[in-house]
N, C-alpha and C positions, 0 to 999 in steps of 0.2 A: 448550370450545375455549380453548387459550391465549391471553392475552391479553398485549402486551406495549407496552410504549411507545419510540416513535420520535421522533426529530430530524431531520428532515431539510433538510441546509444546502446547496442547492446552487450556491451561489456564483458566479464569474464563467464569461464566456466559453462555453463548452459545456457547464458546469456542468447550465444548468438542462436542455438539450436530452436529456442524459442523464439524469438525474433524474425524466425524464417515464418515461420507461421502467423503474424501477424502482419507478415509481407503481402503474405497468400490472401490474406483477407484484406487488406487491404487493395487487391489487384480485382479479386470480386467487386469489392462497393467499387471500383472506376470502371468494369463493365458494364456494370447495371444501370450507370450515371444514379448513384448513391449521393455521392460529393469526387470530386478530382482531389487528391492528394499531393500537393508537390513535398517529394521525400530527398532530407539528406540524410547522410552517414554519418558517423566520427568513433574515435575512440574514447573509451573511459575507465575508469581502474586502473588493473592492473596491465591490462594492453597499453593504456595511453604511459604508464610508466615506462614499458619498455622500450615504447616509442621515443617518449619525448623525456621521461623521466621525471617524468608529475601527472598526477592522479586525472589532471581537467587542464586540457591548457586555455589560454585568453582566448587564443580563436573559437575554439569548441563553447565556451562562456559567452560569445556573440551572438554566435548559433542558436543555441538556447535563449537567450534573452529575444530573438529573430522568431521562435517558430510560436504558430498559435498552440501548440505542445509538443512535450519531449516526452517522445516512448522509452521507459530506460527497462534494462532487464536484470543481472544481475553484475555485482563484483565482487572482487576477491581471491581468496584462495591459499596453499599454505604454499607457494611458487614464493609469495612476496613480503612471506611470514618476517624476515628481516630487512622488510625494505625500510629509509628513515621514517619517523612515526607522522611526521607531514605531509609526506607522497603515498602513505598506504592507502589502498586501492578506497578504499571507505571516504578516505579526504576527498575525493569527487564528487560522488554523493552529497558529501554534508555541505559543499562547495554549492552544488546546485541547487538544496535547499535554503542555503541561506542567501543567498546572491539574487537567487527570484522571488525572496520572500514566502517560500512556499510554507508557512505556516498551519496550514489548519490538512492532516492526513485522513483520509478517510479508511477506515478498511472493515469492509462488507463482512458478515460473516453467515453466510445460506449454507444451510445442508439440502442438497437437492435430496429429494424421494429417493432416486435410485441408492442413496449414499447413506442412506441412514445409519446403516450396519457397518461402513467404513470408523464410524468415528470410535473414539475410544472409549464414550459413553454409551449409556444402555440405550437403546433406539427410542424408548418415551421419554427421556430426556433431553433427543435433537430433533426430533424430527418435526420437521417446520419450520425447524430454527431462522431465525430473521434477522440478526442485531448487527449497529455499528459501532463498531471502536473509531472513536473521534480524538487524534492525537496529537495533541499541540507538538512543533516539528521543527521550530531555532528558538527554542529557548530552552532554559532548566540547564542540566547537569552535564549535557553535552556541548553545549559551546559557552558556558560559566566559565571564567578567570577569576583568581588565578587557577589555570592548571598547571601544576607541576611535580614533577619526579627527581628527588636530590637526595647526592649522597650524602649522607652525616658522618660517613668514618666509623669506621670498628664494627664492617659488618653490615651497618644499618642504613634503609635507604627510608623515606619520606614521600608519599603519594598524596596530591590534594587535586581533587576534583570539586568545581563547587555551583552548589546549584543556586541560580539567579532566575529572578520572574519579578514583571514590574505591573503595575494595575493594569496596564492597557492590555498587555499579551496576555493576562489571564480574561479579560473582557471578551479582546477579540474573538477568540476562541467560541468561549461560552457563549457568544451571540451564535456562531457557525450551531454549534449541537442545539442549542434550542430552536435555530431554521429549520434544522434536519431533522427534530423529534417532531418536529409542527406537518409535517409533511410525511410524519409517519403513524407511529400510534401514539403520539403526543405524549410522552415520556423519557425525560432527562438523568441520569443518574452520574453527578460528578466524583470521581475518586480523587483521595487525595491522602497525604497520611498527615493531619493537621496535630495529633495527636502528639508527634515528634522533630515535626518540621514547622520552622516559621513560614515556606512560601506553601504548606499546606495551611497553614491558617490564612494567609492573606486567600490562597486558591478558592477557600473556602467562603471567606468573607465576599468577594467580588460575585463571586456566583451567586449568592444568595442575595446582593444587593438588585442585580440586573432581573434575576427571576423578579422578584419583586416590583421594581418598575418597569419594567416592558413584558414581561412572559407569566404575568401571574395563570393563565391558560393552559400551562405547560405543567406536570406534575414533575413536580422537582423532589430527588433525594437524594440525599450525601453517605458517602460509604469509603471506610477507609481501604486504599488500594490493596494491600492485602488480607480483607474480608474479601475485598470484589472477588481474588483471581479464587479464592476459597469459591465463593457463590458461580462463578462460573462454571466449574466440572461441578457442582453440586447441582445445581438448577438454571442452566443458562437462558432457558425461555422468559426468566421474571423478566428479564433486561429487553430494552429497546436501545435505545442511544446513550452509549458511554463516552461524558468526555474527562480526560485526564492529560498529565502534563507529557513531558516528551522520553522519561524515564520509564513511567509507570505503565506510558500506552507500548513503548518497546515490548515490553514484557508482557503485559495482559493480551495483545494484539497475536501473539506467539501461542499464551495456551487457547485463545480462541477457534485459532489454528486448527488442532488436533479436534476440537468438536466437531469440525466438519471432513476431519479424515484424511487430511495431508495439505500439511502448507503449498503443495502444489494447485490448492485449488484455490487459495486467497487472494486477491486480487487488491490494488490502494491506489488512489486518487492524490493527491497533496496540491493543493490549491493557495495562493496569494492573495491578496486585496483585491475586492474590483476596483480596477479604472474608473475612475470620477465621471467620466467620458462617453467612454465607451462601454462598461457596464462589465469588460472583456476580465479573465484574470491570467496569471500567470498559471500556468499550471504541466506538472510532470506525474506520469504514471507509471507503475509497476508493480509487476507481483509481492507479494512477501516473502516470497522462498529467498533461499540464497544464490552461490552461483555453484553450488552441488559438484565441486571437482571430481568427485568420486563417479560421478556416472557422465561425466561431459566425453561428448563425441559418443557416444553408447547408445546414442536414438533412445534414451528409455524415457527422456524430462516429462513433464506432464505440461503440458503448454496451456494448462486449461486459466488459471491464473494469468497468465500474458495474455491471452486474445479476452478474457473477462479485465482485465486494467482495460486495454484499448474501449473494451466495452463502454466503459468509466470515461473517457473521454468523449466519446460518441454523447452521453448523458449529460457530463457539469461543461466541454469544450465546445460542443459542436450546437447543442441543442436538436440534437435527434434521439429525443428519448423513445420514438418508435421503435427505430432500428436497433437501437443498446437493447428494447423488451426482445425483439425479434432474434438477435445475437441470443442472450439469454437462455430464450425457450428452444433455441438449435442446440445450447452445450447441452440442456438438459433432456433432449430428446436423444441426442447419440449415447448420452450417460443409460437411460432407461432401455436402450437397446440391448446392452452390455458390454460396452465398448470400454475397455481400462488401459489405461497405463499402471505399470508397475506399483508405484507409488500406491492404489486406490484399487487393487486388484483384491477378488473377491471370489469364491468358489461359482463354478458356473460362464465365469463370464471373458469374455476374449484379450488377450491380453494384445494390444497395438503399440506401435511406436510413436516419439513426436510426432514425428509428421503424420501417419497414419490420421491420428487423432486429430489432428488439425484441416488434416482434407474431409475428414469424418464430417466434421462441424463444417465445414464450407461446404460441405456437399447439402445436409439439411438445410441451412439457409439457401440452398438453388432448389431445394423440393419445397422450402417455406413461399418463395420469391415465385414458385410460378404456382 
């Protein structure tokens, strides 16, 4: 049986309440002899702050850099709304994307059948829906220098965020989305706003050079970032694989969200370089939700997102794209029964708790499994 090693960081707010649930399934795939899981713990955000008083400490950064993935779930919260702006719970996060190189995000966006009516669009404009937000994930306006915040006296203060992208990081990238469009319905659509940004023109330029010498095969089109997020609630079915920078995909990755009816059902990948070597990458998973203070400890989270990321590692970590399909068609079979959580509740149909839900789904994977 394979054997593999985990992290598992489940952080603030709903974090852990989710995270249980991918315990639970986890404990399935080691009776079935699936794969053996050896699993550690740790703190992150806003728990590791008030542990240790930093967002990720070195140890927990070993740990990661040790496991063949890190399950994370969420952080956060208005607990830490004044914490210094280097230990807020988020600086973990961006600690772990940049330290494993996690550069290239994946984030799914499916409306299952049962869900069609959840979303906030008309049901012939999701249903079926299929598309990836591909999101480049240390570079751009988030970890650009200088940043800084200074006062000028009399009043006035001075904010400078600044966005940085070099040929390689916008290459890299765009090699990832055109693998992923090639593997899917063979269609690329890079956002960028080139129109007012210089690293949208480079954005622009580099993608268009690479289509050209390696993915002439691939149907390539350019679309400024804010037409996209317009074209998405307009007609999101044109799109197959979007990729865009680390700004643009925040946001566009958010209203794609609400097409399938609650960020509790989004799920993301974010992946590193392969290994020259061993072929292996770095790689951490998690929902897109946040860590939902407002409903944490309340049993109402929607874990469907958390055990669909794990999903996501079963696929790009493990290479058991059987079992990610078989996971899969279990959420979508307890969804079709009528089984909801809060977030995704609909007339008609039963309203259950985290865990509920999550045993719901382990249970059809033991009626799939025999």
């Amino acid at each position: 049986m394979a054997r593999y090693q985990l992290l598992l960081l489940a952080g603030d707010g709903i974090g852990p309440e989710v995270m249980a649930e991918v315990k639970r399934l986890l404990a399935f795939y080691a009776a079935k002899g699936v794969a053996d899981f050896d699993i550690e713990e740790d703190l992150v955000g806003g728990a590791a702050y008030d542990a240790h008083r930093v967002a990720i400490t070195d140890a927990t950064m070993a740990k990661a850099h040790g496991a063949d993935a890190v399950i994370f779930g969420a952080v956060g919260g208005p607990k830490w709304d004044k914490v210094p702006f280097e230990a807020r719970p988020e600086a973990g996060l961006l600690r772990l994307r940049k330290e494993l190189g996690l550069f290239a995000n994946i984030r799914p966006a499916i409306v299952y059948p049962a869900l069609a009516d959840a979303s906030s669009l008309k049901r012939e404009a999701v249903e079926g829906l299929d598309i990836v937000i591909l999101r480049e994930l240390t570079g751009g306006v988030y970890f650009g220098e200088p940043k800084t915040l200074t006062d000028l006296g009399n009043g006035q203060k001075r904010a400078v965020d600044t966005q940085i992208y070099d040929s390689y990081e916008i290459e890299r990238i765009a090699r990832v989305g055109f693998e992923l469009a090639r593997r899917r319905r063979n269609k690329l659509t890079s956002m960028e706003k080139r129109n007012v940004m210089k690293t949208g023109v480079l954005w622009h330029e580099i993608v268009e050079e690479l289509h050209k010498r390696e993915y002439k095969d691939v149907q390539l089109e350019h679309m400024l970032a804010d037409a996209g997020g317009m074209q998405l609630v307009r007609w999101p079915k044109q799109f197959d694989v979007i990729v865009t920078d680390n700004l643009f995909g925040d946001m566009l990755s958010d209203v794609a969200a609400m097409l399938t009816g609650s960020l509790g059902m989004l799920p993301s990948a974010s992946l590193g370089e392969a290994d020259a070597r061993t072929r292996r990458r770095k790689a951490m998973y998690e929902p897109v939700h946040g860590s939902a203070p407002d409903i944490a400890g309340k049993g109402m989270a929607n874990p469907i997102a958390m055990l669909a990321s794990f999903g996501m590692a079963l696929r790009y970590s493990f290479n058991m794209a059987k079992v990610a399909d078989q996971l899969d068609s279990a959420i979508a079979a307890v969804l079709a029964k009528g089984l909801r959580t809060a977030d995704i509740k609909s007339e008609g149909a039963k309203i259950v708790s985290t865990a509920e839900m999550g045993a719901a789904i382990v249970g059809e994977l033991e009626r799939l499994a025999a």
